[in-house]
N, C-alpha and C positions, 0 to 999 in steps of 0.2 A: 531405499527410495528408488523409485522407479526413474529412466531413461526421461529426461524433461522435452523429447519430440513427440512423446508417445499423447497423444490425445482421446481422452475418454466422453463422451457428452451423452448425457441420459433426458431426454425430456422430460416436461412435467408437464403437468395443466395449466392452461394459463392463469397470473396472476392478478388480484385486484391489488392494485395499490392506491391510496389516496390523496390530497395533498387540501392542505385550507389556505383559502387567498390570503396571504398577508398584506399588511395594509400599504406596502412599497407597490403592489400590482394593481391596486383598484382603479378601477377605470382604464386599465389597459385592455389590447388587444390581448382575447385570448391567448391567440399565435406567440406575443410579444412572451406571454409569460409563460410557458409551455417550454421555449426556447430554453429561457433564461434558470426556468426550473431543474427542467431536463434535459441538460445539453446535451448529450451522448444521443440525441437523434437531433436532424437539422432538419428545418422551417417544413423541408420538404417532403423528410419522412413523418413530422408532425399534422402535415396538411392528407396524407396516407391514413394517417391513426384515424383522425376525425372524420374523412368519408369513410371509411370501414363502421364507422356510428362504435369504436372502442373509447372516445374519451365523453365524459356524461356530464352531468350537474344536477342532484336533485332528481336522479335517474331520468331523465330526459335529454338526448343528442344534442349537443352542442357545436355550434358552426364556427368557422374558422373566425369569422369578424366580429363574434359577440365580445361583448365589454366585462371585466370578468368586475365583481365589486368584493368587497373585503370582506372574511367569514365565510362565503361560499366553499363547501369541500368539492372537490375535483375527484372523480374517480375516472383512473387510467384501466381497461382491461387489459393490460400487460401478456402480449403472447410470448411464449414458456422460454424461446430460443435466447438464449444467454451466451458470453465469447466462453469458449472452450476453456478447461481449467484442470491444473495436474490436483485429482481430489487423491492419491495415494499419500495422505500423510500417514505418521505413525506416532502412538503414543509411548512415551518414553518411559514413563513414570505415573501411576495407575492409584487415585488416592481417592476417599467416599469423598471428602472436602474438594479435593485439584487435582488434575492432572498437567503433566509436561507434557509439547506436542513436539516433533518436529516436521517444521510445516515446509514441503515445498515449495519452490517457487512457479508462479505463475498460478497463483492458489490467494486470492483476497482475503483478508482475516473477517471484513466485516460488510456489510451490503453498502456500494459505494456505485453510481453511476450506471452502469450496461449491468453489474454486476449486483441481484438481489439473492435470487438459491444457490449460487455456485460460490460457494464463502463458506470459509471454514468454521466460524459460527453458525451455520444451518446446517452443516452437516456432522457437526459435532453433537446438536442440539438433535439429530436427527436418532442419535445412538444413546445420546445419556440423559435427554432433557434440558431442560435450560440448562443454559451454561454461561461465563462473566468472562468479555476480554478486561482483562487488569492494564495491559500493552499490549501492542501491535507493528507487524513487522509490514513493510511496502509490499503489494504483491509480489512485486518479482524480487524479493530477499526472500531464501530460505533461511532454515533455520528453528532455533527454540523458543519458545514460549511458555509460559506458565499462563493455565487458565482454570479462572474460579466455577466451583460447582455448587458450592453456596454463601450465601451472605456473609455469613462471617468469614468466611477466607477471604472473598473479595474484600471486605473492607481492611482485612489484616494485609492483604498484600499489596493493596492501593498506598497503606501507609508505608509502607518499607520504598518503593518507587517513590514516594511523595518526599522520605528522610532521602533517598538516594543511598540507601544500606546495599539494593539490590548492585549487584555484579554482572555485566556482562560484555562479552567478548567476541569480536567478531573476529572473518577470515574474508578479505580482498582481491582480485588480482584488477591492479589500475594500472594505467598506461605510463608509460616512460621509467628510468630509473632512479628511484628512492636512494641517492646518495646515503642519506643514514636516518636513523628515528627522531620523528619531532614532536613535538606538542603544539597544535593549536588552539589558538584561544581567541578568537575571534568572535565578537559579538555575530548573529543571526537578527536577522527581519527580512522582508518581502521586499524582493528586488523592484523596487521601484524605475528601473529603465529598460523593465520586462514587460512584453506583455502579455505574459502567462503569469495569471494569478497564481498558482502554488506554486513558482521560481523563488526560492531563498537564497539568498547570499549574504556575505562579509557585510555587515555594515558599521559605521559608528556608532560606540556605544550612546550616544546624544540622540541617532535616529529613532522615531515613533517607531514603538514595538522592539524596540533591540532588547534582544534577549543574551545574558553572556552564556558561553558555552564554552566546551572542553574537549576536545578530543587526542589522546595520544595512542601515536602511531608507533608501530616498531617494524621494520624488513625483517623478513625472514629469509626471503630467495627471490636475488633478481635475473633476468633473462636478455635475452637480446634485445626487448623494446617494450616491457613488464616487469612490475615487482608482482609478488606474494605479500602481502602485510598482514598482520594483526593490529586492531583496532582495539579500543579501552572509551566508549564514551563517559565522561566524567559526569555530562549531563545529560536530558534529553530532550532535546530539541527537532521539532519536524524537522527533517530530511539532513541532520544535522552532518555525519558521516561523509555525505554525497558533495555537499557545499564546502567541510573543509579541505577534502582530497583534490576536489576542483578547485578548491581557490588556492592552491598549494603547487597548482601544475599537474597534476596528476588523476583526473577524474577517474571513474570505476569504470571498468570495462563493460562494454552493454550498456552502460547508463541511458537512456533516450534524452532526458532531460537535461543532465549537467556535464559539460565540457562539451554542449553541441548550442547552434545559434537557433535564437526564437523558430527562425522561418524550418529549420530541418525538426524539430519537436512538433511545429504544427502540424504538417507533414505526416509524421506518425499516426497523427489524431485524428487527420482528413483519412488517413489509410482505413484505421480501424472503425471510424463512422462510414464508411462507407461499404462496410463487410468485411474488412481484410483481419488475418489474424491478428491481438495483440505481441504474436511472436515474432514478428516482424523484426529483420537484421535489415538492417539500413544500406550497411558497410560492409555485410556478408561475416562479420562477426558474431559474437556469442548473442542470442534471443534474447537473454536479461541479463540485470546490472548480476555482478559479479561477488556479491555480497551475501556471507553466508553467519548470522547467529550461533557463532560456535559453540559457548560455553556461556552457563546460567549461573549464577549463585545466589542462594536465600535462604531464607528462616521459614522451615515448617509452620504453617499459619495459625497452627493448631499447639505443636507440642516443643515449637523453636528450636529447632535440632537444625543443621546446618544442611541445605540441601542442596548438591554441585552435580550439574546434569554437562555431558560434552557432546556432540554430535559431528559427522567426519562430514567435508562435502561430497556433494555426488560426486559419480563418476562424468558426467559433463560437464561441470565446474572443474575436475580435476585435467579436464584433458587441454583447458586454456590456463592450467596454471605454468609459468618457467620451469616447475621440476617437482616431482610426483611429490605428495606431501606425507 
């Protein structure tokens, strides 16, 4: 894997993307729902799009004050310039049905926000054809993945994730020291005393959306003001990993989101909507969380034979670990 400072950016043509009013927007303001759709640009840079005559309706330029009604599709001319992304992944494991990736960090698995071509599905897709995420790792987790090349893999490995047969293991380095291995088991839902929507944490199992979850930890190597761990998620819960280590005392190193306050996350968000890189150290620490998808285990989709992929972390991962791994 390649050096995660190194930055590669390739342009492309600009993109069209489209969106249809739903019926929560109708009769809003344009602007209002522009916003709300695509937040990763602000009011401002959206009032930009629209005198550039880039956002239409019905192929006709659309003004900042028009009242959008429901049904209407929206077409954005998306100019090419995307936030920089490590695309040096590597395939592990090379099959007509799936392939294992290992994907670096700072690399999205799937088009999400600032982020449409520079995603390891378009650029996988770019090499093999379509291709099926089964799972998905955060952008800044490195690490394994298994991904479907045709239907029936995907749907053979969707079920193995869905029994929870599939295996996998991660590698940490979080703040403070991990006295000894524990298990959490703390239910998960949407921190409701956030006000960052995708914020999860601990809640009661009684709370709307509580979902139980499992995560066990074990130390490997602790340091002057860091452990090393290995992780074991029992379930799979969004950001599930990040929320137990944090709510334990110990959040992931680089985390932006968990073990830091609303106002320093927003912060991040104002940086990188306003051009800055998402590589952004806060605290002059590590550019991303600290979380690497070590080791896969499954059942061939095909011929069920047992299949155990490992993968080492980088060398920039390794150089904030407590003691070489």
């Amino acid at each position: 894997m390649s050096d995660e400072n190194s930055i590669e950016v390739r342009p492309e043509p600009a993109l069209e993307l489209t969106s249809r009013i739903p019926g929560w927007a109708n009769g809003k303001d344009l602007l209002v729902y522009l916003v709300s759709r695509f937040p990763y640009l602000t009011a401002e840079s959206w009032r930009a799009e629209l005198a550039a005559g880039r956002v239409s309706i019905a192929g006709k330029r659309v003004a900042t004050t028009l009242l959008v009604r429901r049904g209407q599709v929206l077409c954005w001319l998306r100019q090419a310039s995307e936030p920089e992304v490590d695309r040096d992944y590597r395939v592990v494991l090379h099959h007509d049905e799936f392939i294992v990736v290992d994907k670096p960090a700072h690399l999205p698995c799937h088009a999400d926000g600032a982020f449409v071509r520079n995603t390891l599905v378009h650029l996988l897709g770019q090499k093999l054809g379509k291709v099926h995420l089964v799972h998905r790792l955060d952008r800044e987790t490195s690490g394994l993945l298994v991904v479907a090349r045709t239907e029936r893999a995907r749907s053979a490995l969707e079920k193995q994730f869905r029994s929870g047969t599939i295996q996998k293991s991660y590698l940490a380095v979080v703040h403070g020291l991990v006295d000894a291995d524990f298990i959490a088991d703390g239910f998960l839902g949407h921190d409701l005393k956030s006000a960052i929507a995708v914020r999860r944490s601990v809640v009661a199992a009684t709370a709307p959306g509580a979902k139980a979850a499992l995560t066990e930890v074990v130390v490997i190597q602790r340091g002057s003001d860091r452990t090393l761990v290995r992780i074991t998620p029992r379930t799979g819960r969004t950001h599930q990993i990040r929320v137990h280590l944090a709510a334990h005392g110990h959040p992931i190193l680089g985390d932006k989101l968990y073990g830091r306050s609303d106002d320093q996350y927003l912060d991040f968000v104002r940086h990188v909507k306003a051009g800055g890189t998402a590589r952004f150290a806060p605290d002059g620490g590590p550019n991303r969380q600290l979380l690497h998808a070590s080791r896969l285990v499954f059942n061939h989709p095909i011929d069920k034979v047992t299949v155990d992929c490992e993968s080492a972390v980088s060398i920039y991962m390794q150089s904030y670990c407590p003691a070489p791994l």
